[in-house]
N, C-alpha and C positions, 0 to 999 in steps of 0.2 A: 572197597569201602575205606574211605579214613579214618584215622583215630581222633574221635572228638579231644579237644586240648581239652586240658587239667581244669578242675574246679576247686575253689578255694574258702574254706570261710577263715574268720581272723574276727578276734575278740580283743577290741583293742580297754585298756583300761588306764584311767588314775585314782587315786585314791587324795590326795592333797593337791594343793594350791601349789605350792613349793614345784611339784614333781612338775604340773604342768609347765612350770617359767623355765626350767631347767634345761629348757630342749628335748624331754623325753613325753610331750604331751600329744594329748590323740593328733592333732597336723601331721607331726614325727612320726608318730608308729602308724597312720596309714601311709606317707610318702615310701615308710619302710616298707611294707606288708606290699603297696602297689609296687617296688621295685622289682621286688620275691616272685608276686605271682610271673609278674612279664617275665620277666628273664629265664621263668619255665615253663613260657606260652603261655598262659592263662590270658582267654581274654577278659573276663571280668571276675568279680571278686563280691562275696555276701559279708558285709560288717556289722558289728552289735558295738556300742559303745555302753561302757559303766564308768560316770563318773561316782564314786563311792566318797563321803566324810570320811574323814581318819577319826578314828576312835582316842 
């Protein structure tokens, strides 16, 4: 029997406007997050997005 590959979740987050423009916005951290799982087999991946206000 095989080893079913790796399962993944990933909570990608911003909290400001700023952070999104910056290059560190949800696009970014799922292109990151899908490099991660593939590169350790994952074939897919559960995401939760929180865009939060800044206080």
């Amino acid at each position: 029997m095989s080893t079913p590959p790796p399962r993944f979740i990933a909570y990608e987050r911003v909290s400001t406007a700023r952070q999104g423009q910056s290059g560190l916005g949800l696009e970014a951290q799922r292109v990151t997050i899908d490099d991660f799982a593939r590169s350790r087999g994952a074939e897919e991946s559960l995401f939760r997005k929180a865009v939060e206000p800044s206080a």
